[in-house]
PyMOL Python script that loads the backbone (N, CA, C, O; Angstrom):
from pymol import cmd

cmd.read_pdbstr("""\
ATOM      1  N   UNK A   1      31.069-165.684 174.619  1.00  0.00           N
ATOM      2  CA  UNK A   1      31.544-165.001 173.445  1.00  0.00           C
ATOM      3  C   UNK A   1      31.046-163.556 173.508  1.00  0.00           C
ATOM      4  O   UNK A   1      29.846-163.425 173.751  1.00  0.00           O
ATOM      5  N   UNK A   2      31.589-162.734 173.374  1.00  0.00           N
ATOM      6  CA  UNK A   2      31.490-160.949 173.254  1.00  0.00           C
ATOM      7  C   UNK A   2      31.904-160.516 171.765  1.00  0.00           C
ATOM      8  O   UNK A   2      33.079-160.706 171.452  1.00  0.00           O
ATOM      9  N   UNK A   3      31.240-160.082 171.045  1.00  0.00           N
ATOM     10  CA  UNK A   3      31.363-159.797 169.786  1.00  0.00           C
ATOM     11  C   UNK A   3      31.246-158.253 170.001  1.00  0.00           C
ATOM     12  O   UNK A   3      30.112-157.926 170.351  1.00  0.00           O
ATOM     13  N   UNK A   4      32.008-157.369 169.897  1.00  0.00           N
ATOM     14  CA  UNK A   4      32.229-155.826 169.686  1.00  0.00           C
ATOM     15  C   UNK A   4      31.831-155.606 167.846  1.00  0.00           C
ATOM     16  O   UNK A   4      32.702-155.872 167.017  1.00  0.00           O
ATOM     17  N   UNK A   5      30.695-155.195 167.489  1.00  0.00           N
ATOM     18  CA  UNK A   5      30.528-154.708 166.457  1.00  0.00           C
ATOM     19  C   UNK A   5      30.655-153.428 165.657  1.00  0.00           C
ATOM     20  O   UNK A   5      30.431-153.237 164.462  1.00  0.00           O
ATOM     21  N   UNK A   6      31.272-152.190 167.067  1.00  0.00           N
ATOM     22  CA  UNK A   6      31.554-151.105 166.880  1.00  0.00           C
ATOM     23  C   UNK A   6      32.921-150.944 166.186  1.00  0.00           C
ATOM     24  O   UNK A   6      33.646-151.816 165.706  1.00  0.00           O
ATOM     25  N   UNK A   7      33.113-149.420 166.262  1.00  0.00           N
ATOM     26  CA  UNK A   7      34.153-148.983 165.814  1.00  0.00           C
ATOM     27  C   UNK A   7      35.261-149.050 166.466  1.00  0.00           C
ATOM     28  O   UNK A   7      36.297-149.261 165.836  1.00  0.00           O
ATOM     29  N   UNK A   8      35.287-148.892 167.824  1.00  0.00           N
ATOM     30  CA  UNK A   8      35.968-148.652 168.943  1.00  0.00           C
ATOM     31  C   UNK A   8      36.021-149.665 170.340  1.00  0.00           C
ATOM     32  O   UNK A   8      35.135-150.422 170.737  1.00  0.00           O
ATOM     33  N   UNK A   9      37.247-149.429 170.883  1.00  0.00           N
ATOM     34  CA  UNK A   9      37.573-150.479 171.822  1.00  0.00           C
ATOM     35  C   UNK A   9      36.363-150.654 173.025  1.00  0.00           C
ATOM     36  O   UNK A   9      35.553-149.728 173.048  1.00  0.00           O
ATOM     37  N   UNK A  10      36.159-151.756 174.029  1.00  0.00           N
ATOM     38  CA  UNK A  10      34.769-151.752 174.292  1.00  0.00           C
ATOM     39  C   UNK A  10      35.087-152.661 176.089  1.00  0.00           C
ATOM     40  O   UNK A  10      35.113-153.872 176.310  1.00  0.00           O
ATOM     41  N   UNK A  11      35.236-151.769 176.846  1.00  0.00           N
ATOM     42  CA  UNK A  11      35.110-152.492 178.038  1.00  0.00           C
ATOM     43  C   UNK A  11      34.554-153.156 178.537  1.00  0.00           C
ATOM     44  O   UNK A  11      33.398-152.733 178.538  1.00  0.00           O
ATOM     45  N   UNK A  12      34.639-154.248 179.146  1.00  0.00           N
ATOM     46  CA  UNK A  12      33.801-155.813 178.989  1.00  0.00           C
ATOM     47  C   UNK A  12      34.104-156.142 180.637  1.00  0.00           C
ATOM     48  O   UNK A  12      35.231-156.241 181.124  1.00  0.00           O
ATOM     49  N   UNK A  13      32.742-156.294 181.414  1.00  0.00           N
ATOM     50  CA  UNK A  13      33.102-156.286 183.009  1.00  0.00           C
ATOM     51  C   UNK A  13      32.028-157.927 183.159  1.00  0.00           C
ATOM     52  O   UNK A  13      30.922-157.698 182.670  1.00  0.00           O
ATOM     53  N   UNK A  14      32.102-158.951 183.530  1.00  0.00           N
ATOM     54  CA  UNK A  14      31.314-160.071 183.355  1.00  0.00           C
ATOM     55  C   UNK A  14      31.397-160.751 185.274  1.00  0.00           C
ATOM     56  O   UNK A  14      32.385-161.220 185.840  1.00  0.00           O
ATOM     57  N   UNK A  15      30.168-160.576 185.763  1.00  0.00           N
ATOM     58  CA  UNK A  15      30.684-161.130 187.345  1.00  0.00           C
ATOM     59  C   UNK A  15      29.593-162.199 187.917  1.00  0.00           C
ATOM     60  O   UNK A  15      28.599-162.080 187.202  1.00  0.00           O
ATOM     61  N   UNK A  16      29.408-163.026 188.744  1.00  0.00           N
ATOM     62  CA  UNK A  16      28.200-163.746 188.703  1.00  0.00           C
ATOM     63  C   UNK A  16      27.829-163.488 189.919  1.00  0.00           C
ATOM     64  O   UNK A  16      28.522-163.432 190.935  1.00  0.00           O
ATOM     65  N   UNK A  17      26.596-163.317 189.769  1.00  0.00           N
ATOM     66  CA  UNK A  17      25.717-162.872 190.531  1.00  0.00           C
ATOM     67  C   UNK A  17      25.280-163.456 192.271  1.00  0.00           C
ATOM     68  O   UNK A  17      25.364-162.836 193.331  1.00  0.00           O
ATOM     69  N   UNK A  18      24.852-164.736 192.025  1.00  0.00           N
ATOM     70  CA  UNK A  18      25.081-165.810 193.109  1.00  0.00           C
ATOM     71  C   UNK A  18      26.091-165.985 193.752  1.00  0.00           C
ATOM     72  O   UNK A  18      27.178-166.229 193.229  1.00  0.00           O
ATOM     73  N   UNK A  19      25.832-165.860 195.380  1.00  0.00           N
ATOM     74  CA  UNK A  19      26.888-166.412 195.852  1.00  0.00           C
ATOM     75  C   UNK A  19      27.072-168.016 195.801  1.00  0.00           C
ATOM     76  O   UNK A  19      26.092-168.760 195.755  1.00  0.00           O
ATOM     77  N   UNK A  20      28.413-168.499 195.813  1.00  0.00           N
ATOM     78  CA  UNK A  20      28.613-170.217 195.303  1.00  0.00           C
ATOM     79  C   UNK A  20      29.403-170.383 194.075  1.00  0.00           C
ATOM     80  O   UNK A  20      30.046-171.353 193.673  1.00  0.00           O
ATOM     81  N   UNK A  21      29.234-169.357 193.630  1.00  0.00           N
ATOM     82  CA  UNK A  21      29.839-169.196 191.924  1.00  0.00           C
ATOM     83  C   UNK A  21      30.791-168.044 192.039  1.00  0.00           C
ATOM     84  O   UNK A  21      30.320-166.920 192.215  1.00  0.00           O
ATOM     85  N   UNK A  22      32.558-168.282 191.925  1.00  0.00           N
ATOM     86  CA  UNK A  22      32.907-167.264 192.091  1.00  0.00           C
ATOM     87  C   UNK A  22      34.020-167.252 190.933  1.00  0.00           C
ATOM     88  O   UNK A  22      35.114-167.812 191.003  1.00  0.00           O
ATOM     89  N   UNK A  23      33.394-166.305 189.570  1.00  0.00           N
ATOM     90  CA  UNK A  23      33.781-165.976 188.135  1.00  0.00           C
ATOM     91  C   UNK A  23      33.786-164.775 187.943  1.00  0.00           C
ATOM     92  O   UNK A  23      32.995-163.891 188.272  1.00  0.00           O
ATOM     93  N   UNK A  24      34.807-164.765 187.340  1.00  0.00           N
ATOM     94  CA  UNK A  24      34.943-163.039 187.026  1.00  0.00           C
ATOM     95  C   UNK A  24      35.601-162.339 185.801  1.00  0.00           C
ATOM     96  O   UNK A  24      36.820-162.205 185.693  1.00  0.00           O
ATOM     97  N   UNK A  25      34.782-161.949 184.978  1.00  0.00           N
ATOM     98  CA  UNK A  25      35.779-161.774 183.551  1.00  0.00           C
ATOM     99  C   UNK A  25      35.933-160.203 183.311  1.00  0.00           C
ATOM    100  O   UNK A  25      34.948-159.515 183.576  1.00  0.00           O
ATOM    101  N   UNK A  26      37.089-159.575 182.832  1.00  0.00           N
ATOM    102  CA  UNK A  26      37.372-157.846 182.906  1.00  0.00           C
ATOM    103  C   UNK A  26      38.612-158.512 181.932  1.00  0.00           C
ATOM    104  O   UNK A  26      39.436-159.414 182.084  1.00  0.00           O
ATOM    105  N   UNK A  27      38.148-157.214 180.472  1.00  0.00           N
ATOM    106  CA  UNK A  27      38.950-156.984 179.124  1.00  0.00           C
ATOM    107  C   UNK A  27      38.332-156.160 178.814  1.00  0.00           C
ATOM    108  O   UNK A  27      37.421-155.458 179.253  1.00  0.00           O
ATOM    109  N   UNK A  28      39.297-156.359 177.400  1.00  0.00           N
ATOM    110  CA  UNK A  28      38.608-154.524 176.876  1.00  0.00           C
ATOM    111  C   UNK A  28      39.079-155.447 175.359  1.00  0.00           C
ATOM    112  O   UNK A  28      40.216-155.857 175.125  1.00  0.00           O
ATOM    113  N   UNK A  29      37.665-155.643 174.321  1.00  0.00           N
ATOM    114  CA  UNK A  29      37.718-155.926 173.341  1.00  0.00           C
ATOM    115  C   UNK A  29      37.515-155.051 171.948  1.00  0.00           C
ATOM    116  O   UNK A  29      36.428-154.527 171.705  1.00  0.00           O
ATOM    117  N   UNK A  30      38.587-154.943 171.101  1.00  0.00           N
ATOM    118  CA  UNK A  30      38.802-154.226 170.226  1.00  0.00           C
ATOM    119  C   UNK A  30      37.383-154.297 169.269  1.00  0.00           C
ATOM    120  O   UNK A  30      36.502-155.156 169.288  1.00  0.00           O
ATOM    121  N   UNK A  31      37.509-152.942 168.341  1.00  0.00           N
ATOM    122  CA  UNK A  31      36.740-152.670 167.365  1.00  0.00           C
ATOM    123  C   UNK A  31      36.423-153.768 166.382  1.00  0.00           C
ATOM    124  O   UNK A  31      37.464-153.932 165.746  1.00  0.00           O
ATOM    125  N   UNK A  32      35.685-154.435 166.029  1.00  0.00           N
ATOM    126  CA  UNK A  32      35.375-155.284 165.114  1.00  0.00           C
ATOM    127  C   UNK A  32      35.652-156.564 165.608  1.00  0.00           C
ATOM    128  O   UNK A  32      35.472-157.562 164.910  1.00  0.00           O
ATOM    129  N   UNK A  33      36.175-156.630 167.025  1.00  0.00           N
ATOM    130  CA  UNK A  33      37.303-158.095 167.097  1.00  0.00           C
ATOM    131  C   UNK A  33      35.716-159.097 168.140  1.00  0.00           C
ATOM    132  O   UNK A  33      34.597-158.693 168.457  1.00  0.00           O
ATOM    133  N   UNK A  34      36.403-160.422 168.351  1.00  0.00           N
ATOM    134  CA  UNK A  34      35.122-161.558 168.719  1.00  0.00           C
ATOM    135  C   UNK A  34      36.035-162.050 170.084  1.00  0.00           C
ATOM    136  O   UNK A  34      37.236-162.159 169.838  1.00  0.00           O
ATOM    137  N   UNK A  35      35.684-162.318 171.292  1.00  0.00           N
ATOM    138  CA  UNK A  35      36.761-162.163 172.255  1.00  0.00           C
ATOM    139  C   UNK A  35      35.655-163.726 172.305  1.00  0.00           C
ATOM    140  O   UNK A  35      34.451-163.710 172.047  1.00  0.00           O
ATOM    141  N   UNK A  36      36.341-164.779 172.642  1.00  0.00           N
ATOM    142  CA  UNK A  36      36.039-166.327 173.667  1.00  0.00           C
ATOM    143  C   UNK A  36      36.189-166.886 174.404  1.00  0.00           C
ATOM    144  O   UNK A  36      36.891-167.785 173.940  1.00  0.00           O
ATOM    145  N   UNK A  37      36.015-167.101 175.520  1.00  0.00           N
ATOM    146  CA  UNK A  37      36.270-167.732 176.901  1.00  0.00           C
ATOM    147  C   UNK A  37      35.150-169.158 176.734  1.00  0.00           C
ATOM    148  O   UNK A  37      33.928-169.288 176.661  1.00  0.00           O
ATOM    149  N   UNK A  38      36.396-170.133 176.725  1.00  0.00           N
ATOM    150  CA  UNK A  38      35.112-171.548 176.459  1.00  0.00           C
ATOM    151  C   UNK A  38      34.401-171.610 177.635  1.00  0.00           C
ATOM    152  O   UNK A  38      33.215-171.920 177.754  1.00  0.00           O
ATOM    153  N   UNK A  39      35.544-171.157 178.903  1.00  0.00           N
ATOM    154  CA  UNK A  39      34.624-171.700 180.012  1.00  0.00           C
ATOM    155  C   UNK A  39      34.960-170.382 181.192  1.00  0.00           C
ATOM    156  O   UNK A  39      36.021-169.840 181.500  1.00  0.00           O
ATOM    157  N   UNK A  40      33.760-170.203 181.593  1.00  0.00           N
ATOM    158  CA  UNK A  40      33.457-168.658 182.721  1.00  0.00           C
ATOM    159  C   UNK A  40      33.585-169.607 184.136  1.00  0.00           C
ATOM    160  O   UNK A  40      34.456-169.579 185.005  1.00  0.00           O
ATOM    161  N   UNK A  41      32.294-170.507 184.011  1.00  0.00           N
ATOM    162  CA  UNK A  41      31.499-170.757 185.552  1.00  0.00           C
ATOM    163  C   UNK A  41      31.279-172.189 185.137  1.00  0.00           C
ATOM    164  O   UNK A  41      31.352-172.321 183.916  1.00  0.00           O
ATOM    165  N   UNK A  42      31.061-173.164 185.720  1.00  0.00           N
ATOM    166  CA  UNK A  42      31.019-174.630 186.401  1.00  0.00           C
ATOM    167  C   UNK A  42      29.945-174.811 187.368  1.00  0.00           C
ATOM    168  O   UNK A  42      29.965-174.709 188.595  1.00  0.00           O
ATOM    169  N   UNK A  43      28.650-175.210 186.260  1.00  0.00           N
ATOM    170  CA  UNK A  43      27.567-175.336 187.191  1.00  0.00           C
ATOM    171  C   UNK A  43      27.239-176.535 186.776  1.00  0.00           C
ATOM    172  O   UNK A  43      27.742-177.134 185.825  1.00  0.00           O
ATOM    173  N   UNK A  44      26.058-177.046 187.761  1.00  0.00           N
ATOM    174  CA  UNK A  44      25.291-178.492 187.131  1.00  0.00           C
ATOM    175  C   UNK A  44      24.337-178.483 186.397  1.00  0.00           C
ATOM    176  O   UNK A  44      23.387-177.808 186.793  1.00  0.00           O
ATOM    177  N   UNK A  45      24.207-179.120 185.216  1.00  0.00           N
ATOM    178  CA  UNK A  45      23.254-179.386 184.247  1.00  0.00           C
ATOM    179  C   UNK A  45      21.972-179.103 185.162  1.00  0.00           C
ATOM    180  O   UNK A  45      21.875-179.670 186.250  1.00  0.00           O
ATOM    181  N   UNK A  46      20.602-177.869 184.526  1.00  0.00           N
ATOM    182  CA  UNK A  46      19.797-177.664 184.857  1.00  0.00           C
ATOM    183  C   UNK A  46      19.396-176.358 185.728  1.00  0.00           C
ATOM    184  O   UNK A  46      18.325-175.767 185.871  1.00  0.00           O
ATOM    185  N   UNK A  47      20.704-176.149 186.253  1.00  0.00           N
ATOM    186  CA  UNK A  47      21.048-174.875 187.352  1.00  0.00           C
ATOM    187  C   UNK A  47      21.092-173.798 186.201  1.00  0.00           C
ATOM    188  O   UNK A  47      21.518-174.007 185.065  1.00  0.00           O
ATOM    189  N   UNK A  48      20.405-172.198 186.847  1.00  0.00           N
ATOM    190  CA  UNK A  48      20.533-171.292 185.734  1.00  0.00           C
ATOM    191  C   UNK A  48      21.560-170.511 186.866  1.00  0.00           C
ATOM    192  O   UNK A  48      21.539-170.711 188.081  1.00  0.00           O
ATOM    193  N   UNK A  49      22.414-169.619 186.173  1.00  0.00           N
ATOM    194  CA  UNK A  49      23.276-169.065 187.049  1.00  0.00           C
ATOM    195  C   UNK A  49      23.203-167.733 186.016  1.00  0.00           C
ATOM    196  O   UNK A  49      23.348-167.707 184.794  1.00  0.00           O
ATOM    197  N   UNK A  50      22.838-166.302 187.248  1.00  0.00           N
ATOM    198  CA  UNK A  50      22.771-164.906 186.802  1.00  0.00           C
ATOM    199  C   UNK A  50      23.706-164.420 186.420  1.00  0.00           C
ATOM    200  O   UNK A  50      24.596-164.616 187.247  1.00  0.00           O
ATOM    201  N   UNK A  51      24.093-163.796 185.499  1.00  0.00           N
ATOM    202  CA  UNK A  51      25.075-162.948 185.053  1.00  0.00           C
ATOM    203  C   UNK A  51      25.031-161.647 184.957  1.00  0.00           C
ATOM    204  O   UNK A  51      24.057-161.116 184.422  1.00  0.00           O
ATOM    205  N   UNK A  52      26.146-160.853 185.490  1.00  0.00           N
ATOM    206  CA  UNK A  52      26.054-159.484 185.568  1.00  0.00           C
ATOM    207  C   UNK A  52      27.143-158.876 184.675  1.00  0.00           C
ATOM    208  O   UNK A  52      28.312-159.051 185.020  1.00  0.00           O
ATOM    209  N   UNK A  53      26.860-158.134 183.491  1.00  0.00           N
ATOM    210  CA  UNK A  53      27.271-157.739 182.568  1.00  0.00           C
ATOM    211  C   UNK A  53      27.645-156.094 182.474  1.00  0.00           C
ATOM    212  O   UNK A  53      26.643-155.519 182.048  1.00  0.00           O
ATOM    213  N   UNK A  54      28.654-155.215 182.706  1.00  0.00           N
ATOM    214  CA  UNK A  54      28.835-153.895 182.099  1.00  0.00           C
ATOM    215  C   UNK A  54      29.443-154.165 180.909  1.00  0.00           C
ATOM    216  O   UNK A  54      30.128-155.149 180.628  1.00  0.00           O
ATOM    217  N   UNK A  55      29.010-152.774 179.893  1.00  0.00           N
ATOM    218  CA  UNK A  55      29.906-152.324 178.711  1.00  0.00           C
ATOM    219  C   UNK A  55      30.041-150.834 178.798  1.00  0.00           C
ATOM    220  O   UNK A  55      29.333-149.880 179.121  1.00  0.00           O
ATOM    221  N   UNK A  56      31.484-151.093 178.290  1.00  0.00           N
ATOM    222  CA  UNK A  56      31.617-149.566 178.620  1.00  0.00           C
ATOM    223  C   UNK A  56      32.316-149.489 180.276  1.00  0.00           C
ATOM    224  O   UNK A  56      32.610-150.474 180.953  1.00  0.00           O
ATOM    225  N   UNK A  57      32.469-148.090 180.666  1.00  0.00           N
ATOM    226  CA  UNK A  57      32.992-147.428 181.611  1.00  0.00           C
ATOM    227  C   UNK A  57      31.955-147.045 182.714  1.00  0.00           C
ATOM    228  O   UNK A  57      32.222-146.798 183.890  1.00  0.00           O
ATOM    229  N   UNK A  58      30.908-147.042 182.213  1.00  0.00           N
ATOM    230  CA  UNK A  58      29.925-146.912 183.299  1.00  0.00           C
ATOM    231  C   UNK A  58      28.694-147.226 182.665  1.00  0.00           C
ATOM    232  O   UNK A  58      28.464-147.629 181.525  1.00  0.00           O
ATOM    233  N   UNK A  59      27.630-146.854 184.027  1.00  0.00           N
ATOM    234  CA  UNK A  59      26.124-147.524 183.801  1.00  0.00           C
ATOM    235  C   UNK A  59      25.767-148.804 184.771  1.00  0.00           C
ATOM    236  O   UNK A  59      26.305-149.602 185.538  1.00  0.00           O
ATOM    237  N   UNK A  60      24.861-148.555 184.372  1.00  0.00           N
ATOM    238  CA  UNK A  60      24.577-149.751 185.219  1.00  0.00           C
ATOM    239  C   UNK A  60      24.636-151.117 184.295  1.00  0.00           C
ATOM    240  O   UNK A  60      24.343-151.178 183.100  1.00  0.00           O
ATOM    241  N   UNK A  61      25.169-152.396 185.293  1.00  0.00           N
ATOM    242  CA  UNK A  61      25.118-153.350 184.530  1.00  0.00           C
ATOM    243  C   UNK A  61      23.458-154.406 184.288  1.00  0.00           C
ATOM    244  O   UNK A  61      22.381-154.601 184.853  1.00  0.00           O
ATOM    245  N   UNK A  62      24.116-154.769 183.232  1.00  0.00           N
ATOM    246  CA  UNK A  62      22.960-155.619 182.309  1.00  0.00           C
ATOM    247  C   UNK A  62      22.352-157.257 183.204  1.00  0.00           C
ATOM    248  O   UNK A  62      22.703-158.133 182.414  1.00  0.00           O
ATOM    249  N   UNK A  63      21.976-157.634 183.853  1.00  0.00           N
ATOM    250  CA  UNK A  63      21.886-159.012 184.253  1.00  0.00           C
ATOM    251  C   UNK A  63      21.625-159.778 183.210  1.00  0.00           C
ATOM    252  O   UNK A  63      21.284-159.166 182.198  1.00  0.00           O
ATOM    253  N   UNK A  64      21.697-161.273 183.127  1.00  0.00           N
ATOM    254  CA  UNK A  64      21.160-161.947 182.182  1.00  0.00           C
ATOM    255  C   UNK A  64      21.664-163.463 182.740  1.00  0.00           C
ATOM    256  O   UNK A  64      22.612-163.658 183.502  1.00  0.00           O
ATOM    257  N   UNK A  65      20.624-164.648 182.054  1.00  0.00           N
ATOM    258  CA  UNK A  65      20.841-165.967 182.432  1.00  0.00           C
ATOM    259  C   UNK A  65      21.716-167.094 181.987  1.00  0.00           C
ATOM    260  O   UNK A  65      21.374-167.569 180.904  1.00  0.00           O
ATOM    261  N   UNK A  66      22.800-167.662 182.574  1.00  0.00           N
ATOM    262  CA  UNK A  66      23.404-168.558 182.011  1.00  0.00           C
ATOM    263  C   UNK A  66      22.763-170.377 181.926  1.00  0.00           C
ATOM    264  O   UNK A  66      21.980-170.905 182.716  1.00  0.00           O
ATOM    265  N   UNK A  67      23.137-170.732 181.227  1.00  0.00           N
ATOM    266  CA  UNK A  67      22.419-172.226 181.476  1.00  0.00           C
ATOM    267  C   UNK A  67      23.117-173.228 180.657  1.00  0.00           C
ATOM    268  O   UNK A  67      22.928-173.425 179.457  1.00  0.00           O
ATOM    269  N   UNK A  68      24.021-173.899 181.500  1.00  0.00           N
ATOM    270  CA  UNK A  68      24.945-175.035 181.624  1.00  0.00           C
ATOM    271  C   UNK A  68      24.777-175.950 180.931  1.00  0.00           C
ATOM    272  O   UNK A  68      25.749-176.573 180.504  1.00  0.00           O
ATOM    273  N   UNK A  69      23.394-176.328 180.589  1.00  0.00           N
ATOM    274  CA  UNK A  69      22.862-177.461 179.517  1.00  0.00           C
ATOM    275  C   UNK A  69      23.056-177.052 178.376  1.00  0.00           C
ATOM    276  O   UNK A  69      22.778-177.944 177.574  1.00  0.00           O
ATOM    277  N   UNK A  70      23.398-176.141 177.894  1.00  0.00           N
ATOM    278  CA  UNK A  70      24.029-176.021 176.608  1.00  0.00           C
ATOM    279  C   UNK A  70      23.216-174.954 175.838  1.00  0.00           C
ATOM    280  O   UNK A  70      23.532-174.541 174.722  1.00  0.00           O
ATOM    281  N   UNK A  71      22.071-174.524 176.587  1.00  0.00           N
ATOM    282  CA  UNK A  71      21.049-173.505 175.491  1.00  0.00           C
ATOM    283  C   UNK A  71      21.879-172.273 175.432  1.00  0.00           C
ATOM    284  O   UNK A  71      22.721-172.038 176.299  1.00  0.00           O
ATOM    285  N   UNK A  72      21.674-171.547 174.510  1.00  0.00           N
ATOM    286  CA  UNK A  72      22.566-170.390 173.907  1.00  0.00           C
ATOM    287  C   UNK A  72      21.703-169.042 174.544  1.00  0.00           C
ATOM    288  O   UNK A  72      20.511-169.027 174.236  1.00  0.00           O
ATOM    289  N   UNK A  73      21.999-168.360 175.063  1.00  0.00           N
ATOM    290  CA  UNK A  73      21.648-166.749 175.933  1.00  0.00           C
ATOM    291  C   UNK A  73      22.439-165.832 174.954  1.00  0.00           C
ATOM    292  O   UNK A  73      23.627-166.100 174.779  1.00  0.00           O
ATOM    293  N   UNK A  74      21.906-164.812 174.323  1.00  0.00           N
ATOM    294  CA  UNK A  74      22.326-163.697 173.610  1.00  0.00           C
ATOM    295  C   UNK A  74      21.918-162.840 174.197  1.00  0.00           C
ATOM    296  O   UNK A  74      20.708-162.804 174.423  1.00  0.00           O
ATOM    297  N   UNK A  75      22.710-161.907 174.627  1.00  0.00           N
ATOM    298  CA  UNK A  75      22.282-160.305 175.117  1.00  0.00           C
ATOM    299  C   UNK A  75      23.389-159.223 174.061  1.00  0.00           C
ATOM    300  O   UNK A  75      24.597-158.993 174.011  1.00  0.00           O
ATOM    301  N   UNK A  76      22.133-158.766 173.309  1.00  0.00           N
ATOM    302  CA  UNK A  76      22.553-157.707 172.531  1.00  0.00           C
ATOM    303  C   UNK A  76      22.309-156.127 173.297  1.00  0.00           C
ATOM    304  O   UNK A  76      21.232-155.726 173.738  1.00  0.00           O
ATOM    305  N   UNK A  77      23.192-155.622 173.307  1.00  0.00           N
ATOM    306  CA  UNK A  77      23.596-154.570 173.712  1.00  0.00           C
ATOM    307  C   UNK A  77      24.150-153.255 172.791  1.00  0.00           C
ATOM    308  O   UNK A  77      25.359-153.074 172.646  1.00  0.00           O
ATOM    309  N   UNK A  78      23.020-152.257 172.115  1.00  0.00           N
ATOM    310  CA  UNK A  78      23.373-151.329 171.301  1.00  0.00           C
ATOM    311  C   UNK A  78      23.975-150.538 172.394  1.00  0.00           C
ATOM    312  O   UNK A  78      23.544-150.566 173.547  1.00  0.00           O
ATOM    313  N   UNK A  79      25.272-149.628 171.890  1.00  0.00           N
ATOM    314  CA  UNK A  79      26.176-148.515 172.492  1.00  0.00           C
ATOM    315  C   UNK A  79      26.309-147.591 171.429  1.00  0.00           C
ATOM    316  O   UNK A  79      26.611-147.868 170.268  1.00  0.00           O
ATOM    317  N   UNK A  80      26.043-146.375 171.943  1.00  0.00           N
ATOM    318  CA  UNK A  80      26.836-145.357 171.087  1.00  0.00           C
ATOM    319  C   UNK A  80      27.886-145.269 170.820  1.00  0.00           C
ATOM    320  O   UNK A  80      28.877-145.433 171.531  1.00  0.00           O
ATOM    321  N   UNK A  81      27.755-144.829 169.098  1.00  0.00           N
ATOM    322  CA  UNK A  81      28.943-144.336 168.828  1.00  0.00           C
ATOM    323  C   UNK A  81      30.042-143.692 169.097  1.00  0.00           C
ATOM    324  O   UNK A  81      30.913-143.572 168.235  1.00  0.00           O
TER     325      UNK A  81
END
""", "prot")
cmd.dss("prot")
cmd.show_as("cartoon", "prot")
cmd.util.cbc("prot")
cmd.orient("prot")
């Protein structure tokens, strides 16, 4: 789930990190809007699988952990206005 809380439209680059896992998510989610993908990647219960995150048009991207067993990963990401 990608929740854009800004004003403005918000480029969304999502790729996984590991090789074995080959997912790849690229949109561009509107101002205020909640974008959902039930399912990215297909791992086995217990396996953490890296995620590589841009917002925006550039920068460097954000890593962060996925985990298949169901625990919830939030990466909040303030952007300028």
């Amino acid at each position: 789930m990608i929740e854009n809380v800004a004003k403005r439209s918000l480029a969304v680059s999502i790729t996984v990190v590991e090789d074995g896992y080959d997912a790849t998510l690229e949109t561009d989610v509107s101002g205020g809007e909640t974008y959902v993908r039930r399912e990215f990647v297909a791992a086995d219960p217990g396996d953490i699988v890296t995620l590589a995150a841009r917002f925006g048009e550039s920068g460097d991207p954000a890593t962060f952990e996925f985990s298949p067993t169901g625990a919830r990963t939030t990466l909040d990401r303030k952007l300028p206005d």
